[in-house]
PLY file of the C-alpha trace (Angstrom):
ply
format ascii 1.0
element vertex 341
property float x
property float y
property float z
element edge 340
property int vertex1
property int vertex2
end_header
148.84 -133.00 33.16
152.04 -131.95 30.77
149.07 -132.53 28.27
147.01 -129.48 29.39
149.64 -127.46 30.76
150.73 -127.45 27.02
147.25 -126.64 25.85
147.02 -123.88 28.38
150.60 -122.52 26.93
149.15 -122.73 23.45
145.90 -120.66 24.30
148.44 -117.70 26.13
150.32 -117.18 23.22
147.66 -117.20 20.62
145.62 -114.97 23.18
145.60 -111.04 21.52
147.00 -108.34 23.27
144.72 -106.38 25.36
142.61 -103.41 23.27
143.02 -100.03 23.92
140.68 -98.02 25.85
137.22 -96.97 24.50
136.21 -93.50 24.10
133.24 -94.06 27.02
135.98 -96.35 29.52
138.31 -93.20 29.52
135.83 -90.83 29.94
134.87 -93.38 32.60
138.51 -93.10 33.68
138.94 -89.57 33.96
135.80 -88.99 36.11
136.63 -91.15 38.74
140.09 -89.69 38.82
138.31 -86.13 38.92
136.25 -87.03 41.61
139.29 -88.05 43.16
141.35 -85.14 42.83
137.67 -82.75 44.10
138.13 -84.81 46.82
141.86 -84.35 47.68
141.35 -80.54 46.90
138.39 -80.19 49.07
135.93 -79.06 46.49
132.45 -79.29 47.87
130.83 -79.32 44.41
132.22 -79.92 41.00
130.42 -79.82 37.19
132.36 -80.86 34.21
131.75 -80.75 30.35
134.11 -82.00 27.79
133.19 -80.12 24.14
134.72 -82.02 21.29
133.72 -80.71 17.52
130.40 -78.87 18.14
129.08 -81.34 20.73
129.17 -81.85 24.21
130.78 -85.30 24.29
130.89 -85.81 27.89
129.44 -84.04 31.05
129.00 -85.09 34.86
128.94 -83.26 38.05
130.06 -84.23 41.61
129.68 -83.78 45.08
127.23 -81.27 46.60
125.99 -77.96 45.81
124.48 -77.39 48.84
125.55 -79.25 51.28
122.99 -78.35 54.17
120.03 -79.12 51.81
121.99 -82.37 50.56
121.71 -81.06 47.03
123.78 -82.72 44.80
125.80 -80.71 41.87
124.71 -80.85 38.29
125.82 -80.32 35.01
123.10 -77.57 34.79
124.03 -76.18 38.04
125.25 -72.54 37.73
128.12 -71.37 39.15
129.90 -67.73 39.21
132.43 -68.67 36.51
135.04 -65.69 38.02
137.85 -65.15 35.74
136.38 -67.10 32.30
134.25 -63.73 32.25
137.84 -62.73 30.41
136.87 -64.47 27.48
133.45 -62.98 26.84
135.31 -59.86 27.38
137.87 -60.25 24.76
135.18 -61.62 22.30
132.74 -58.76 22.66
136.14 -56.35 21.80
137.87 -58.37 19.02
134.15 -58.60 17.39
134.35 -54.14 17.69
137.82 -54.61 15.92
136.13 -56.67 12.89
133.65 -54.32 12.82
135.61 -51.32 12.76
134.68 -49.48 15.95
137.41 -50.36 18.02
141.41 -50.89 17.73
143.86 -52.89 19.43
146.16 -49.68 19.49
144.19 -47.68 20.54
144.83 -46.33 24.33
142.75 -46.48 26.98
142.79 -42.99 27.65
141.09 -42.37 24.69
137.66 -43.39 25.87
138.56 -43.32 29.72
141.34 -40.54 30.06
140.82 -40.13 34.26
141.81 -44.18 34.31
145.37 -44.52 36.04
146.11 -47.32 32.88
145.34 -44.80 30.41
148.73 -45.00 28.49
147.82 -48.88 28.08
146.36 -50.04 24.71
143.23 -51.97 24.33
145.38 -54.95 23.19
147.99 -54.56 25.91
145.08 -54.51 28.69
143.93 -57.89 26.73
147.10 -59.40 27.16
148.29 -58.43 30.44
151.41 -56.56 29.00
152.71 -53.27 29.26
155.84 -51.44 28.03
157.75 -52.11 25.14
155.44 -53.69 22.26
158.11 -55.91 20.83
159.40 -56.82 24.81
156.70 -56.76 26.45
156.33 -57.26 30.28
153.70 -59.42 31.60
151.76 -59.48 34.83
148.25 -61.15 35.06
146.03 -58.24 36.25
142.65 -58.90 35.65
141.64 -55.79 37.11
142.78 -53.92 34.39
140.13 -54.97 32.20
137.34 -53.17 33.93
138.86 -49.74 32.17
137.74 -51.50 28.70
133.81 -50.82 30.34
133.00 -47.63 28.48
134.81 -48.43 24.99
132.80 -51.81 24.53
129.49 -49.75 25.77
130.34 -47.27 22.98
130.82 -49.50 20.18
127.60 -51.95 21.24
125.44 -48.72 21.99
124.56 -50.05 25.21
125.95 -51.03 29.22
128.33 -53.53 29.31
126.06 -55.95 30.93
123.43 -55.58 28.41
126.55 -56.18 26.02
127.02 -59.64 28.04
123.40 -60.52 28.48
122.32 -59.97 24.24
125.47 -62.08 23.88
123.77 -65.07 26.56
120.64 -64.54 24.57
122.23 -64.95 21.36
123.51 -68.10 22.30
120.55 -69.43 23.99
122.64 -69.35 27.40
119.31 -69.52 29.09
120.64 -70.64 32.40
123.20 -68.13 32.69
122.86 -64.61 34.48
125.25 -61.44 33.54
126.05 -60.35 37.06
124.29 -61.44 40.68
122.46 -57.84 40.73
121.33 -58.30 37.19
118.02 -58.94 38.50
117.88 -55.52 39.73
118.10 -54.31 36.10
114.35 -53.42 34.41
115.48 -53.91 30.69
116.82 -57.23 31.09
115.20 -60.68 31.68
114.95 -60.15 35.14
112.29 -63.47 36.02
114.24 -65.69 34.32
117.43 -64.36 35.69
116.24 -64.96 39.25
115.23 -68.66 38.50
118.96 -69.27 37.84
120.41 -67.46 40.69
117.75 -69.59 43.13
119.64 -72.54 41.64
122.92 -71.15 42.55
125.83 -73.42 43.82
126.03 -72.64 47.68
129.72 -70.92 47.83
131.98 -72.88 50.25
135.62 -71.51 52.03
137.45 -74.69 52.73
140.41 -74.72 55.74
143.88 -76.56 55.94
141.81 -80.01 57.23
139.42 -79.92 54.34
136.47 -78.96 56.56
133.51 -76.59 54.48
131.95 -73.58 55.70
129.53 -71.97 54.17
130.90 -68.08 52.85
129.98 -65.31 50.20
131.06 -64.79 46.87
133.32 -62.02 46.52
132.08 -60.97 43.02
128.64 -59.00 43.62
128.66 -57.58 40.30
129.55 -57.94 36.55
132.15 -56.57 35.13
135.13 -57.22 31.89
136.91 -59.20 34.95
134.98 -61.49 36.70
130.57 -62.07 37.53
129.24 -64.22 34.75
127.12 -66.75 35.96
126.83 -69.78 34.08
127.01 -73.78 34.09
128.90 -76.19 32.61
126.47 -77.15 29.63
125.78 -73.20 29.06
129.92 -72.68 28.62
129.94 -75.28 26.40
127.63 -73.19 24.03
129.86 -70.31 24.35
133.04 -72.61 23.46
131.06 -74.30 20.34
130.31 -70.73 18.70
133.24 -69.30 19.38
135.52 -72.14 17.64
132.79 -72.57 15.05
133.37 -68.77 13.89
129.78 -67.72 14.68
130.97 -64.65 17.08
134.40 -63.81 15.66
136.50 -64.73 12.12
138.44 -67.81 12.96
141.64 -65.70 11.57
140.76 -62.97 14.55
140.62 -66.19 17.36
143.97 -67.53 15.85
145.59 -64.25 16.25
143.90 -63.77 19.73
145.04 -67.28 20.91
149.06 -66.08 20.23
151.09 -65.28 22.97
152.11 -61.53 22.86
155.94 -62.48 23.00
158.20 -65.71 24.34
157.90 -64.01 27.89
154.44 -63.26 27.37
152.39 -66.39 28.11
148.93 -64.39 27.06
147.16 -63.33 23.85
143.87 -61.29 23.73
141.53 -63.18 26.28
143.03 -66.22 26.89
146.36 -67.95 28.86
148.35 -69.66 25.87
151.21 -71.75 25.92
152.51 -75.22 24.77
152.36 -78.48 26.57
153.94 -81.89 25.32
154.18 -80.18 21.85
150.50 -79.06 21.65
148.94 -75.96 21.72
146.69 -75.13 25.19
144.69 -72.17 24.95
143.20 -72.22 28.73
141.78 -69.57 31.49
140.96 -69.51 34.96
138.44 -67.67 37.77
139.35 -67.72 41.37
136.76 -66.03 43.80
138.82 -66.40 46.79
137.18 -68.60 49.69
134.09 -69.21 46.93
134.01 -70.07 43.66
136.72 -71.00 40.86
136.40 -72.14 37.01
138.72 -73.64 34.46
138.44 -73.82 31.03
141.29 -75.47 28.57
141.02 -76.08 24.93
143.37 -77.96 22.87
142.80 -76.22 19.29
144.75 -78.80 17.04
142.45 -81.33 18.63
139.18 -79.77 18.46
138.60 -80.45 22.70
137.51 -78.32 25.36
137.17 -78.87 29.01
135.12 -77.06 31.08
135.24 -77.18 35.33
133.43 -74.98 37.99
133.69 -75.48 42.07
131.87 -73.87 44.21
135.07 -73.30 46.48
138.28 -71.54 45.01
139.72 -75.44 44.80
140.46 -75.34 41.02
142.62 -72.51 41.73
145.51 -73.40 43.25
147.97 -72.93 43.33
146.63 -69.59 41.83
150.00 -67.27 42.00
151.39 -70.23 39.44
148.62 -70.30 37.56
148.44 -66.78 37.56
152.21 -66.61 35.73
150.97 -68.70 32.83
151.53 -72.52 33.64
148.17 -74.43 32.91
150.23 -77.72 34.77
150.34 -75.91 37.86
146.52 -77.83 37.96
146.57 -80.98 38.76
143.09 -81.16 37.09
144.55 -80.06 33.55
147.85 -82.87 34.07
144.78 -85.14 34.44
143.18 -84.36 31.87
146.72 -83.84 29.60
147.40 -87.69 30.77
144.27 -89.23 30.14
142.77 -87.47 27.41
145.11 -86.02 25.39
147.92 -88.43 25.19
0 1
1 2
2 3
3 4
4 5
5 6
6 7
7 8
8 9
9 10
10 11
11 12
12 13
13 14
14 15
15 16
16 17
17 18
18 19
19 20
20 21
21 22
22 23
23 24
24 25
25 26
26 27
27 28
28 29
29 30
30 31
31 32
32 33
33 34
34 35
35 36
36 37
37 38
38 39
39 40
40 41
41 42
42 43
43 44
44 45
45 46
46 47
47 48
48 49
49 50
50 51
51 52
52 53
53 54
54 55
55 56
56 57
57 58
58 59
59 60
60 61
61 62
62 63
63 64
64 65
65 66
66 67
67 68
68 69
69 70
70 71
71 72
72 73
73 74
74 75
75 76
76 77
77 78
78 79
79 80
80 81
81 82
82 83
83 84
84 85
85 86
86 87
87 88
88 89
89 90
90 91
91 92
92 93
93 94
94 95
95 96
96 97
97 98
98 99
99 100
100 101
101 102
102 103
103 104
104 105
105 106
106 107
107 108
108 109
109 110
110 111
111 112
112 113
113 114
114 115
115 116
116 117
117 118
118 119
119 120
120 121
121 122
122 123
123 124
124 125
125 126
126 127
127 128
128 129
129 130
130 131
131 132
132 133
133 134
134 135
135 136
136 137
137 138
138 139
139 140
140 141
141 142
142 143
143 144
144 145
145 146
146 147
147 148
148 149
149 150
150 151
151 152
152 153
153 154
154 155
155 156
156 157
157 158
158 159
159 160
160 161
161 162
162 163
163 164
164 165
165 166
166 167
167 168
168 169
169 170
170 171
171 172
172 173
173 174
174 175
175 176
176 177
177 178
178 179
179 180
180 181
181 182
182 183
183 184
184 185
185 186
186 187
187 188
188 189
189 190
190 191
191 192
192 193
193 194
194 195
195 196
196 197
197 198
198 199
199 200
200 201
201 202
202 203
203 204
204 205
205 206
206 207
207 208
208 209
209 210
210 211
211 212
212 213
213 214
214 215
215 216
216 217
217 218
218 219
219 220
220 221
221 222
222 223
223 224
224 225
225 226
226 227
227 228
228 229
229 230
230 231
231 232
232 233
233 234
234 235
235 236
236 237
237 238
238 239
239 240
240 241
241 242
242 243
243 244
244 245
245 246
246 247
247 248
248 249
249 250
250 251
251 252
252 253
253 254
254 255
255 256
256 257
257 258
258 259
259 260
260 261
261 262
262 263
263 264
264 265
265 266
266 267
267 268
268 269
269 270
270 271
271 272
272 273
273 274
274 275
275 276
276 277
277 278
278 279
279 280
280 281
281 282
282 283
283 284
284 285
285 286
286 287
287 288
288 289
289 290
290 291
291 292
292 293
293 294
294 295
295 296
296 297
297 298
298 299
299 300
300 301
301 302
302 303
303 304
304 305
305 306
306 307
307 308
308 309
309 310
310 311
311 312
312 313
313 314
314 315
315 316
316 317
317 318
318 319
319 320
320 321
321 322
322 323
323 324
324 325
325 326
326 327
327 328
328 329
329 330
330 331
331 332
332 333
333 334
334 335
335 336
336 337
337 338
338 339
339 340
């Protein structure tokens, strides 16, 4: 007996130490934790993409999309991506400023004087600041952005929404729709357009016990704020181009993913801040009883991630999220604790 228990002694210590995770058993990982947390949060119906380099790396969806039918989501499920409509936004402009039809200092009044913002700049309504340039004052109005409507119309030569939907086209965003009533527009791809919105995540308001109901999204329209319709996969497309410098120069996006000032947690589009010593460059959508969308990108590693609920679950809490702190989300500390370690 002494005989083996030696032997047995022998084989532990010459035993290696455990290997780390694999790329696929983390991935593994942080979907079960994310199904976990949609779960917790109450979220009906969940699609995720993880963009790393110029592929998608990782997708899966969760839960229901409708849950009367007993449809279950998918990662080609489309969803009204809220808030992330911000970021075509701020594209379509910084692309005017390359081009020389548009500047960041240039007022709002100047192409929309009756707008009660008109003293703002185009780069101040960007960045959610006002007042003094070099001290600015911050507050997350997304709002605002809807005065930018006639300026981008001038410089494409054409509606805003037909701004957004060449832009979709351009990037093969097949499955994604520029606005619910888009199908009510004759110059635009109005069958296929109505094949997406048939596929359309059911919207869900969830109550204190977790309990579904089916409600309406709030966001009937498109506008520089909010109304893109998209999926996870279709984002990812979006992402890809963007960081591969097909849509603007990647000296523009660095500039536009700065934070106006230390008390200014926003540059041109996007949240920015740092967390654990990296970079985040992230955004958010909240349709209120509905919808909600998150999108964080971690530019020194090349890695996007891409969520969308069909209830406003990814949201909260949305007044911190709102001030600029990405780890409000207990989605992104997942994903920061996982993934980006």
């Amino acid at each position: 007996m002494r005989s083996i228990a030696a032997f047995l002694a022998l084989a532990l210590l010459q035993t290696p130490a455990a290997l780390p995770p694999t790329r696929d058993q983390l991935f593994a990982t942080f979907g079960s934790y994310l199904d976990s947390l949609r779960i917790q949060t109450g979220i009906p119906g969940l699609a995720a993409a993880i963009v790393e380099g110029d592929n998608v790396v990782w997708d899966q969806a969760f839960g229901q999309q409708d849950i009367g039918r007993s449809l279950g989501a998918r990662s080609d499920t489309p969803f009204h991506f809220d808030g992330l409509t911000e970021t075509l936004t701020a594209t379509l402009v910084l692309r005017c400023v390359e081009d020389g039809r548009m500047r960041l200092d240039a007022t709002v009044g100047s192409f929309n004087p009756g707008n009660p913002d008109a003293s703002l700049t185009v780069g101040q309504v960007l960045s959610h600041t006002s007042g003094d340039p070099a001290n600015p004052t911050f507050a997350y109005r997304p709002d605002r952005l809807n005065a930018l409507t006639p300026a981008i119309a001038a410089c494409k030569g054409m509606s805003f929404r037909g701004a957004v939907a060449t832009l979709l086209d351009q990037l093969a965003m097949f499955d994604s729709v520029p606005g619910a009533d888009a199908i009510a527009d004759p110059v635009l791809a109005v069958d296929r357009y109505t094949s997406v919105l048939l596929r359309l995540a059911v919207p869900y308001a969830v109550d204190a016990q977790g309990r579904p109901s089916a409600s309406h999204y709030p966001s009937t329209t498109l506008t520089p704020s909010t109304g893109l319709i998209s999926t996870v996969l279709n984002f990812a497309q979006f992402d890809r181009a963007l960081r591969q410098g097909v849509l603007i120069r990647s000296d523009t996006l660095s500039a536009a993913w700065r934070p106006r000032s230390a008390s200014a947690p926003h540059g041109y589009g996007w949240f920015v801040q740092s967390v654990n010593g990296e970079l985040v460059v992230w955004q958010f959508g909240n349709g209120p009883n509905a919808s909600s969308s998150l999108l964080i990108t971690i530019p020194g590693r090349g890695i996007t991630l891409i969520l969308a609920a069909n209830s406003d679950g990814l949201a909260r809490p949305a007044s911190r999220l709102a001030e600029g702190d990405v780890t409000a989300s207990p989605f992104a500390r997942m994903f920061f604790q996982v993934l980006v370690k």
